[in-house]
C-alpha positions as CSV (number, residue, x, y, z in Angstrom):
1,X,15.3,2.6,-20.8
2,X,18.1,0.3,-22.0
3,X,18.3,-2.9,-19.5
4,X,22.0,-4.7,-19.5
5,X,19.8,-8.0,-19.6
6,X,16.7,-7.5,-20.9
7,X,16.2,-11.6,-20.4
8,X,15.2,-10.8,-16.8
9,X,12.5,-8.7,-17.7
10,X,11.0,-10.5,-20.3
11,X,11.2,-14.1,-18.2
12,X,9.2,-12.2,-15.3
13,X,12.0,-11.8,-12.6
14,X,11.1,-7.9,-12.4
15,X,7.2,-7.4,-12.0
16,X,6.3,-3.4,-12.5
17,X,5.3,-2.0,-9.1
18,X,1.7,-1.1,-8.8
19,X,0.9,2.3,-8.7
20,X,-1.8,2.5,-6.0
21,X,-1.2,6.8,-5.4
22,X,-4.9,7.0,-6.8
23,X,-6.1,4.2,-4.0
24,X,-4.4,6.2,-1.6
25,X,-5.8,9.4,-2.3
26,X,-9.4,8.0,-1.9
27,X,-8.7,6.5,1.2
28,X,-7.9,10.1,2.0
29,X,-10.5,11.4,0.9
30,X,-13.7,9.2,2.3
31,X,-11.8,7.2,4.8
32,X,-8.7,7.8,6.9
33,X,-6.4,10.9,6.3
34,X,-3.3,8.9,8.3
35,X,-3.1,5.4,6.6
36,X,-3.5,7.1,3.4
37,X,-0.4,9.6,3.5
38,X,1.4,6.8,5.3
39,X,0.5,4.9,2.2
40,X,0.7,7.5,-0.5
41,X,4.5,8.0,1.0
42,X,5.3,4.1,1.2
43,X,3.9,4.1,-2.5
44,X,6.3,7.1,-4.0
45,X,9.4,5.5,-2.0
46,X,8.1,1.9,-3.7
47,X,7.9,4.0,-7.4
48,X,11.4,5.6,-7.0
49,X,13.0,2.4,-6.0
50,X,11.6,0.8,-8.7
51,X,12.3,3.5,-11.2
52,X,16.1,3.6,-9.5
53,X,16.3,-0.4,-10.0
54,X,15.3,-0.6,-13.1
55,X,17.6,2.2,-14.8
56,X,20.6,0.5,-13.0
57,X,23.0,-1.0,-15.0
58,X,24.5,-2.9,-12.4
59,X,22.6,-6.5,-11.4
60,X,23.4,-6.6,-8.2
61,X,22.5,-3.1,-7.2
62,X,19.2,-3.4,-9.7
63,X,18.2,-6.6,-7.5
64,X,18.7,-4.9,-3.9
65,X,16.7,-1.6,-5.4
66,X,13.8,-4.3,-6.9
67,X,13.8,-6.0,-3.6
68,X,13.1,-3.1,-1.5
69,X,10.5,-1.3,-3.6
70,X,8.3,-4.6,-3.4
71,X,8.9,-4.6,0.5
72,X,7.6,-0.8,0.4
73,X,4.8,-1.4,-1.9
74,X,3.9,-4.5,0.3
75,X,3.7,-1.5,3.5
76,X,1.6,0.7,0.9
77,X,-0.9,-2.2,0.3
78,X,-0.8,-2.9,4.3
79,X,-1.9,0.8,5.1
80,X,-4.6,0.8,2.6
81,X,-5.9,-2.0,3.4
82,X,-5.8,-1.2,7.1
83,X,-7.3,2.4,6.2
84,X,-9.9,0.7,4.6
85,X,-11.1,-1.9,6.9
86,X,-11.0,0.0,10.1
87,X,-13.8,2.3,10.0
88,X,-16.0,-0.4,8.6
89,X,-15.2,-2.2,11.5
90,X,-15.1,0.7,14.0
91,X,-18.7,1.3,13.0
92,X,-20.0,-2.4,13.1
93,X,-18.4,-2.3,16.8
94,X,-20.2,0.5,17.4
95,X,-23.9,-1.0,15.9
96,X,-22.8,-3.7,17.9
97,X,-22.5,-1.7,21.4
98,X,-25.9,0.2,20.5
99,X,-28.3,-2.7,20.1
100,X,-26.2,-4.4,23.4
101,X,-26.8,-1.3,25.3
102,X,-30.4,-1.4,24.1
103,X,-30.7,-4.7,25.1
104,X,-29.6,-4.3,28.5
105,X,-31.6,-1.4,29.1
106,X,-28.7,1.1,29.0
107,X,-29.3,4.6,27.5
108,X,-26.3,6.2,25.9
C-alpha cells in the first residue's frame, strides 16, 4: 500500500484501527447476542473505512475516511463494553432483589 505522504503515518497522525471482531464474537457467544452483532457490524464498517482511508491518495478524502472509522470503532468499543457489563449487573440486581425479598419476608 503506497501512501502519498508516508510522513503522516510514521509521525502517528493515522493510528491502525483495532480489530475487536474476535471480542465481538465472544460477547456473542457467552454474553449478549444483540450488542455483539451491533458491534461486530460497527467493527467491519470501522475496518473498511479504515482500509478505504488509508488506500486513498487524496489527503483530504483519507482524513474524512480516518475520522469516521475511529467514530465507528469508538460505537464498536461502546457495544462491547455495554454487552459486557450488563448481565454482570442484571444479575448482581437480581442477588440484590433475592436477599431484599428474603429480608422482608417475601417469597418469590
Amino acid at each position: 500500500m503506497e501512501l502519498e505522504n508516508k510522513d503522516d503515518l510514521n509521525q502517528g497522525k493515522y493510528v491502525e484501527i483495532p480489530d475487536r471482531t474476535g471480542t465481538s464474537i465472544l460477547l456473542i457467544i457467552f454474553l449478549g447476542v444483540l450488542p455483539g452483532i451491533i458491534a461486530l457490524i460497527y467493527n467491519n464498517k470501522a475496518s473498511d473505512l479504515y482500509c478505504q482511508a488509508m488506500a486513498s491518495k487524496d489527503n483530504y478524502a483519507r482524513e474524512s475516511l480516518y475520522q469516521k472509522a475511529k467514530q465507528k470503532d469508538k460505537v464498536s468499543k461502546t457495544w462491547i463494553i455495554i454487552g459486557f457489563t450488563l448481565p454482570f449487573a442484571l444479575f448482581i440486581i437480581g442477588i440484590i432483589v433475592v436477599f431484599v425479598s428474603e429480608a422482608m419476608g417475601i417469597n418469590i
